[in-house]
C-alpha positions as CSV (number, residue, x, y, z in Angstrom):
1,X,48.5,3.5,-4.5
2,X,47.5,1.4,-1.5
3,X,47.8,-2.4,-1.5
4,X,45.7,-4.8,0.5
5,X,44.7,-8.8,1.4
6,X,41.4,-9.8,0.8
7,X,41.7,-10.4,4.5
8,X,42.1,-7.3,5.3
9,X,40.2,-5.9,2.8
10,X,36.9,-7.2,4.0
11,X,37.4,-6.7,7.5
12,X,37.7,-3.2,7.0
13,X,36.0,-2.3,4.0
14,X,35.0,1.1,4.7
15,X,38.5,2.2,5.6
16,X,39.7,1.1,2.4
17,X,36.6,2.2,0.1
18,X,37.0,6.0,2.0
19,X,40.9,5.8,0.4
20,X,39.5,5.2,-3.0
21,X,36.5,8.7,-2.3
22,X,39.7,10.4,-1.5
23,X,41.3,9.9,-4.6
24,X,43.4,6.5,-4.1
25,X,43.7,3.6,-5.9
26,X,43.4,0.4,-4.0
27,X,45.2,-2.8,-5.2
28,X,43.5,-6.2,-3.9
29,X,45.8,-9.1,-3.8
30,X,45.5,-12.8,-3.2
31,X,48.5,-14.7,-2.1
32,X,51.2,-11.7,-3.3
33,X,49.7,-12.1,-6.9
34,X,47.3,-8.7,-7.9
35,X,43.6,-9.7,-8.3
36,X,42.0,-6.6,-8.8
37,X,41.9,-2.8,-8.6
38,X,39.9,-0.3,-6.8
39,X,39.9,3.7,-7.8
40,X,37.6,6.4,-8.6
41,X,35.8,6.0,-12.1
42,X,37.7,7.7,-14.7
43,X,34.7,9.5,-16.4
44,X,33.0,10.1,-13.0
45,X,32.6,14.2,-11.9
46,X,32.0,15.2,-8.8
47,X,28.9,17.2,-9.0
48,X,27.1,18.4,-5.5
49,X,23.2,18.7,-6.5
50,X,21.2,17.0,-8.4
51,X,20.4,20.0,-10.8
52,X,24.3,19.8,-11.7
53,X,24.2,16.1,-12.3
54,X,20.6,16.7,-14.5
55,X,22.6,19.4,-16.8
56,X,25.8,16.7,-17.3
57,X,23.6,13.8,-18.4
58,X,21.9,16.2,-20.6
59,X,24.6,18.0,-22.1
60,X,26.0,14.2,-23.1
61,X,22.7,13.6,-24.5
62,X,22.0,10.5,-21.6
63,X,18.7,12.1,-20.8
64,X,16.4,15.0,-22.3
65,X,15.2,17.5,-19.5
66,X,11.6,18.5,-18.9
67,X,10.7,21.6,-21.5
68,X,8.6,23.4,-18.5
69,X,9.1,24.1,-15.0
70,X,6.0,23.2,-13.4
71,X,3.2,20.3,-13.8
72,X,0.4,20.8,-15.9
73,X,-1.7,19.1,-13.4
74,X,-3.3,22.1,-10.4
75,X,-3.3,19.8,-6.8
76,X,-6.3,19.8,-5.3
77,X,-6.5,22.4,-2.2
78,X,-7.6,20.6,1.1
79,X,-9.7,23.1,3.1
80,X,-10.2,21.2,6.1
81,X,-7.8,18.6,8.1
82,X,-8.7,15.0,7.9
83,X,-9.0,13.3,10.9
84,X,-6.8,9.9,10.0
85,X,-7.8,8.5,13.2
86,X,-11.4,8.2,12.7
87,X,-10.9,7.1,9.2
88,X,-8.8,4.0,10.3
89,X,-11.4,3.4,12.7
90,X,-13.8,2.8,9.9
91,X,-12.2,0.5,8.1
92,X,-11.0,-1.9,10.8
93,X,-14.8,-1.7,12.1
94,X,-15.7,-4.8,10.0
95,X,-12.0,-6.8,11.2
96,X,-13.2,-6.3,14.9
């Protein structure tokens, strides 16, 4: 448990917030009296993709996952490059 000044505190924020991602708890105080408390949420799991995150809301029943894997919907293929240049051109030809 770390204590701080709001002083202090705010001039060096990311310090104190990098103590709490490691685990601390940070105690803010005003004049020696406790004002409020910085730590890690309690229900909070570290998770490191989004995939993993996906399956915990699901399992809690926060969200409902997509049945399939892929859209319905077939992207058009683009044969041939378009020139974004000449396009621009066009429509800035009337601004001119």
């Amino acid at each position: 448990m770390i204590t701080v000044g709001v002083k202090d505190l705010k001039n060096q924020l990311s310090q104190y917030l990098q103590y709490v991602k490691n685990g601390e708890r940070v105690i803010i105080t005003e004049h020696n009296k406790i004002i409020a408390e910085i730590s890690v949420p309690k229900n909070e799991v570290k998770s490191s993709t989004l995939e993993e995150k996906l399956e915990m809301l699901s399992k809690e029943g926060s969200i409902i996952t997509a049945k399939r894997n892929k859209s319905c919907v077939d992207l058009p293929e683009i044969k041939e490059k378009l020139d974004w240049k000449s396009i621009y051109n066009e429509i800035r030809e009337d601004r001119i």
